[in-house]
Phi, psi and omega in degrees: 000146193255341176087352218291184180256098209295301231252008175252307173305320207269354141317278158333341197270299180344288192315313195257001177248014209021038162247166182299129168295333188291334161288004203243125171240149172331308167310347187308144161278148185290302184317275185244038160236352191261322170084035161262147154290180180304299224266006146290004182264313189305311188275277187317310156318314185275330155304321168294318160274005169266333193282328198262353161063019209242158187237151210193086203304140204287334176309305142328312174278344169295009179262005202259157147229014179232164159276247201002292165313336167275341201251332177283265203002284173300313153316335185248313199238010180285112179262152199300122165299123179243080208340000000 
């Protein structure tokens, strides 16, 4: 377990998609409230594990449709990229 910070993770998900974090809840859909496609999920996946320093297999994150479901992910199966 990683440990990440909800309301710190879902800043970032803000930050790179420009809606307010305070509107992005576990239920959000990536598709359609973030208004991203596969390869912008994709484009989000990589900002997230570059900001979390975190490595995340990409077959996975194509299983996803919530920020909640990215966030257990990383949380659960994201391993420390190593240097």
């Amino acid at each position: 377990m990683n440990n990440l910070d909800w309301n710190e993770f879902r800043q970032v998900i803000s930050d790179y998609v420009g809606i307010n974090a305070s509107e992005i809840t576990r239920d959000t859909d990536v598709f359609d409230d973030l208004y991203l496609d596969s390869l912008g999920l994709f484009g989000l996946g990589s900002h997230i594990t570059d900001t979390y320093k975190l490595n995340v297999s990409l077959s996975l994150v194509a299983s996803i449709s919530r920020v909640g479901e990215f966030f257990n992910l990383l949380n659960e199966k994201g391993t420390p990229v190593e240097e």
